[in-house]
C-alpha positions in Angstrom: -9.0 32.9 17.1 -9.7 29.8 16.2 -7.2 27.0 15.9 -6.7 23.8 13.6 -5.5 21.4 16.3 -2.4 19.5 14.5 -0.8 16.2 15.6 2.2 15.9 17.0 4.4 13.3 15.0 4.2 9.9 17.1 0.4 10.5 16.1 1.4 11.2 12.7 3.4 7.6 12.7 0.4 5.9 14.3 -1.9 6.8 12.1 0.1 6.2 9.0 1.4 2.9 9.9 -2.4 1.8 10.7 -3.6 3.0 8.0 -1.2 1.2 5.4 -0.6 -2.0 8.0 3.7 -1.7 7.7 5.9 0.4 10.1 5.9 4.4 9.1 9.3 6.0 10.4 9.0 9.8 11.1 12.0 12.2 10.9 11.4 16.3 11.7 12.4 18.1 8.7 15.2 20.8 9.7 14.2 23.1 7.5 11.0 24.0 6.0 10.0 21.9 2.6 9.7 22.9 -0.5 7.7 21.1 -3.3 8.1 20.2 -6.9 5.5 20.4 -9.7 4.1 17.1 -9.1 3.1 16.8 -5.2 0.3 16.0 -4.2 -1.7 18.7 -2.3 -5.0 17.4 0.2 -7.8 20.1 0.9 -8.7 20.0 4.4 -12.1 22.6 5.0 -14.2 23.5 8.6 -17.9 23.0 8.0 -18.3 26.2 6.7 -16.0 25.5 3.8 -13.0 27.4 4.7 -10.1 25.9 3.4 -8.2 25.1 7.6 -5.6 22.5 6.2 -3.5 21.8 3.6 -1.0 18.3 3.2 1.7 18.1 0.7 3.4 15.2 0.0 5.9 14.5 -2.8 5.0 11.8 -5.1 7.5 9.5 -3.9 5.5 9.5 -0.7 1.9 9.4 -2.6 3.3 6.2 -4.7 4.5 4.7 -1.4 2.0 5.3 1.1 -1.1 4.4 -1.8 1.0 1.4 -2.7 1.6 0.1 0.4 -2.7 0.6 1.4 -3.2 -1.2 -1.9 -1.0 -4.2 -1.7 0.9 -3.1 -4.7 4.4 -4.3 -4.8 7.1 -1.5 -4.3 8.5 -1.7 -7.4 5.3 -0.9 -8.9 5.3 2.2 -6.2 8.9 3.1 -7.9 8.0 2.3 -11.4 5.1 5.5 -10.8 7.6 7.6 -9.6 10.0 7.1 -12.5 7.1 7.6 -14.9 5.8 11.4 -13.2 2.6 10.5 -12.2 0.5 8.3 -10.3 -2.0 5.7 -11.9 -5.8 5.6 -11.4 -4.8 2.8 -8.4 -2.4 4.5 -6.6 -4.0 8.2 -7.0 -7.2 6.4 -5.0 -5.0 4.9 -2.7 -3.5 7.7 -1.8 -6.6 9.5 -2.0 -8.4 7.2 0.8 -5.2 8.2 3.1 -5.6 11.9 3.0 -9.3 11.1 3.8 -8.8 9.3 6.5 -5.6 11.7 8.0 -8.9 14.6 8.2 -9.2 12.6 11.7 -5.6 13.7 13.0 -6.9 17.5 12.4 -9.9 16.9 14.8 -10.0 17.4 18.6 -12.4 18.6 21.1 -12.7 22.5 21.0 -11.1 22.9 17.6 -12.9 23.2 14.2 -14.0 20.1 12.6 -12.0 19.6 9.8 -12.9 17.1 6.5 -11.1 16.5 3.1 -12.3 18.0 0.3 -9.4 16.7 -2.2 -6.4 16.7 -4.0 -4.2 18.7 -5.9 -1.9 16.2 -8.3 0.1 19.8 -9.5 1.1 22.7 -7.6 -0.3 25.3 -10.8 -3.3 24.0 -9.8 -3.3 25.0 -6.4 -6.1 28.1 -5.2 -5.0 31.3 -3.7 -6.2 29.9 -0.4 -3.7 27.3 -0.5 -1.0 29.1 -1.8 -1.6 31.6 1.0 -1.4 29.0 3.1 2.3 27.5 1.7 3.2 31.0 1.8 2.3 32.1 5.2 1.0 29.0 7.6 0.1 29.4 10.6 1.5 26.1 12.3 3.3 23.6 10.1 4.7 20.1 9.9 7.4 18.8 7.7 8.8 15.6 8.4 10.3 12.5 6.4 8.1 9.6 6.6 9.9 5.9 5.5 7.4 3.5 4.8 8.4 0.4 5.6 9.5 -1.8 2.5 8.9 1.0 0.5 10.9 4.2 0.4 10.3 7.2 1.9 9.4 10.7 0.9 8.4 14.4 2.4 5.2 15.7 4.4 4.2 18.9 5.5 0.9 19.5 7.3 0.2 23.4 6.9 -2.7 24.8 8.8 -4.4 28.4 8.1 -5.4 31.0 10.3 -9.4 31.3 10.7 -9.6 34.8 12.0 
């Protein structure tokens, strides 16, 4: 069977806080996460287009994480969450970091994994994401704290490619 190869979280932290230049603090979740309407859902497929990955983040964390790779003030970070929805800035933002997070899925002898996109609701979501939420076969959920920001949830949910 083959395996997504998933990061432990000091990679996680590493790769976030390089990403948007500011410390990212990473908690383990004690209980699995469970996500609202409006979180943000990355595609992550093998090179034969079967969805491996999924990563949902809140949109707390979106706004944070996009704003802080942006240069966009926190407040304009909070004033997005207050309103529902991320703008066209942020959503990119955010976008460019689940892109770039495809590398943490990568290793040597597990399937190559790239992003394919995102979700901004969870009734949008496929069956083959939604089996995975339901049924993953490794998972991550953590709190990541952006520094200067706020912080918001994570969970990294990989499929089984039998």
């Amino acid at each position: 069977m083959a395996r997504i190869h998933m990061p432990d979280v000091k990679q996680l932290a590493a790769q976030l806080g390089t990403l948007v230049g500011r410390t990212c603090r990473i908690s383990e979740s004690a209980a699995p996460h469970r996500f609202e309407a409006n979180a943000h859902t990355a595609r992550y497929c093998t090179r034969d287009d079967r969805l491996g990955a999924i990563c949902q983040v809140d949109l707390s964390l979106a706004a944070f994480l996009g704003a802080a790779l942006a240069l966009v003030p926190a407040g304009g970070a909070e004033e997005a969450v207050k309103e529902g929805e991320l703008g066209h800035n942020l959503r990119d933002a955010y976008s460019e970091i689940a892109n770039i997070m495809a590398a943490l899925l990568c290793d040597d002898g597990a399937p190559h994994m790239r992003w394919v996109g995102i979700h901004t609701a969870l009734d949008d979501l496929g069956d083959d994401a939604k089996a995975i939420v339901d049924s993953p076969c490794e998972r991550i959920d953590v709190v990541v704290e952006v520094e200067g920001y706020g912080a918001g949830r994570l969970s990294l949910l990989s499929a089984s490619l039998d």
